[in-house]
N, C-alpha and C positions, 0 to 999 in steps of 0.2 A: 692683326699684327700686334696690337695693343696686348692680348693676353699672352704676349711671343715675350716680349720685354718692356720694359718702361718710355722706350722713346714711340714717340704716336708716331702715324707714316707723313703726317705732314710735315714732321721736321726731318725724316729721310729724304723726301721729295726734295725737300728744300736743301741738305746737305747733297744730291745729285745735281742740281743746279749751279751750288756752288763750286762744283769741283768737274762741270762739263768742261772748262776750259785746259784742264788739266788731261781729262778721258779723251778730246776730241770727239766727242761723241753730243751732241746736244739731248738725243730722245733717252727716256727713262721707262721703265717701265718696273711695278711689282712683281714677284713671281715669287715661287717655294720650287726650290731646287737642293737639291744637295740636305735634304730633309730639314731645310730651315726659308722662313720670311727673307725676303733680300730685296732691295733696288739694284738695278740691274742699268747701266749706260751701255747704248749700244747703237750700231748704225745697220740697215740691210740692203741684203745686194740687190738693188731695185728689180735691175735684168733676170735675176735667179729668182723672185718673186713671181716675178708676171710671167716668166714662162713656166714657173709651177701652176702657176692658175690657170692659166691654157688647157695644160696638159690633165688638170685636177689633181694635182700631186700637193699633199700639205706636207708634214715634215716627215721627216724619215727616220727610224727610231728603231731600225733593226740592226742589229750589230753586226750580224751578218753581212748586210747590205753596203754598210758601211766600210766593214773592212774589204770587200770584194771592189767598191769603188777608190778608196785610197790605193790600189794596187794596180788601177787604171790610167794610162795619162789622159787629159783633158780632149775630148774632141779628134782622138785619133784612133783608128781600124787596130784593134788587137785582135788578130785570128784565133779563135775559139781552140784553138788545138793548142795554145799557149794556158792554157785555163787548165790548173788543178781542179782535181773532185770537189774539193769544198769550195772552190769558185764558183766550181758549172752547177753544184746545190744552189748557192746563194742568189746565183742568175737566174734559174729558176724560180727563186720564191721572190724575187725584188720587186718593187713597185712598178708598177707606168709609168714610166716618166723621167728612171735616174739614167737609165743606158739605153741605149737603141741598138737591134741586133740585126744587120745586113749582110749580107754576102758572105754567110761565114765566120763574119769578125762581129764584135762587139765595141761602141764605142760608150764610153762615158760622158754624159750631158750635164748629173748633177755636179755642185758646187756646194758649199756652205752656203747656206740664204740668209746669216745676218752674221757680223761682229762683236765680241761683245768686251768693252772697254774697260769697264768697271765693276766688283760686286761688293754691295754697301748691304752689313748685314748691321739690325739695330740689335743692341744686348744691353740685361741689367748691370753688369762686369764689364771691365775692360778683362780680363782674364777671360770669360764667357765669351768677350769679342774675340781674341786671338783663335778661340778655337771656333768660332763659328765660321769669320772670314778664312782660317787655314783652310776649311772646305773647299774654297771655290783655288788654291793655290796651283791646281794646275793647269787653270784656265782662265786668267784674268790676274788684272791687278785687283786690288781686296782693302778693303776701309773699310772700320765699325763705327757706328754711331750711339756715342753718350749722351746723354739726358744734362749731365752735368762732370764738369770739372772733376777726378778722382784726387784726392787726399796725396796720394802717393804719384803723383803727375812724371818724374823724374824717372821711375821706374818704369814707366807706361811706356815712359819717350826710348826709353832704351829695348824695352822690349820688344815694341811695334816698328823700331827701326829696325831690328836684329833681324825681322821678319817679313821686313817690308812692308806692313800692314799700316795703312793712315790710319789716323784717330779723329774725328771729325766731332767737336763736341755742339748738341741742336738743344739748345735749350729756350727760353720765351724771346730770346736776341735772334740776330742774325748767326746764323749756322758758324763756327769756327773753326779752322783748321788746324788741327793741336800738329801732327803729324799727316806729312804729305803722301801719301801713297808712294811705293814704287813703280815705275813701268814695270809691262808685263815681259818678261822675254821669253818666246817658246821657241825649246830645244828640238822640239820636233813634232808631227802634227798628226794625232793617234785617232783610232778609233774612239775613244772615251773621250777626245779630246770635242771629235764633232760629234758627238752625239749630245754633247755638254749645250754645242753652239745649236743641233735640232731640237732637243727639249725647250731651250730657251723662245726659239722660233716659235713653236708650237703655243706658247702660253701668250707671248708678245702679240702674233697674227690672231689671237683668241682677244686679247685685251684690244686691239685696235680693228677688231670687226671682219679681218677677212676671213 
């Protein structure tokens, strides 16, 4: 991450800690998403975890699959004769493990397996930050991390407010919070939306060993 931008990942680390109270989220994790380094606050659905495990199911990463499940309600018989062609495609190629197909119907079993509260991308710019944390805008609140105080502080502050984006400055001190992040509010919950939140899984359940 070092050759990414000038802030090392221990003062990201350390800017995610400061601002878990803010994410509700305590755990952290690295990851490259969204074709950039990131810290990442997030919580998983314990229960959607282990009965992935059960089943052998890691994350789910087909688009397909995805949008055929958002079209599903949770835990309820949808008769197969309700299912468009590019449904009964998608049913066809999905994993083990997201739907179960009895009697005719099909139910939905998967869920999202983790949340993710915060993404904290380090950049040499606050300019560089706006546009790296705009990546993650459709799925999270979003804060960049400086190395140092910018010259032009005033304009930072207006900028990263306009756009919700915190400013977190990690320099040889304690992490500082120039600007607060926004909460995140999502208008509605897409296919690109979870797949944001499976990739994440994917890299998270990779970093803590399952």
């Amino acid at each position: 991450m070092r050759g990414v931008a000038e802030v090392s990942p221990a003062a990201v680390d350390a800017a995610a800690s400061a601002l878990s109270a803010v994410t509700g989220f305590a755990a952290s994790s690295r990851v490259r998403l969204q074709g950039t380094h990131a810290v990442l606050t997030y919580g998983l659905d314990r229960s959607e975890v282990e009965r992935r495990r059960l089943v052998g199911l890691g994350a789910v990463t087909s688009p397909g699959a995805l949008r055929l499940l958002l079209g599903l309600p949770i835990g309820v018989p949808v008769p197969m004769t309700r299912l468009g062609r590019g449904e009964r495609a998608a049913l066809r190629s999905a994993p083990r493990g997201v739907v179960r197909v009895e009697a005719g119907s099909v139910i939905r079993l998967a869920v999202p397996p983790v949340e993710v509260g915060l993404a904290m991308v380090p950049a040499r710019s606050w300019r560089q930050g706006l546009e790296l944390a705009g990546r993650f805008a459709p799925f999270c609140s979003r804060a960049m991390v400086l190395r140092r105080r910018p010259r032009d502080l005033d304009v930072l502050r207006m900028e990263a407010d306009f756009y919700g984006i915190g400013v977190i400055v990690a320099d040889e001190a304690e992490p500082e919070i120039v600007v607060p992040p926004q909460p995140f509010e999502r208008r509605r919950f897409t296919a690109a939306g979870w797949l944001f939140l499976e990739e994440t899984y994917q890299q998270v359940a990779l970093a803590e060993g399952r």
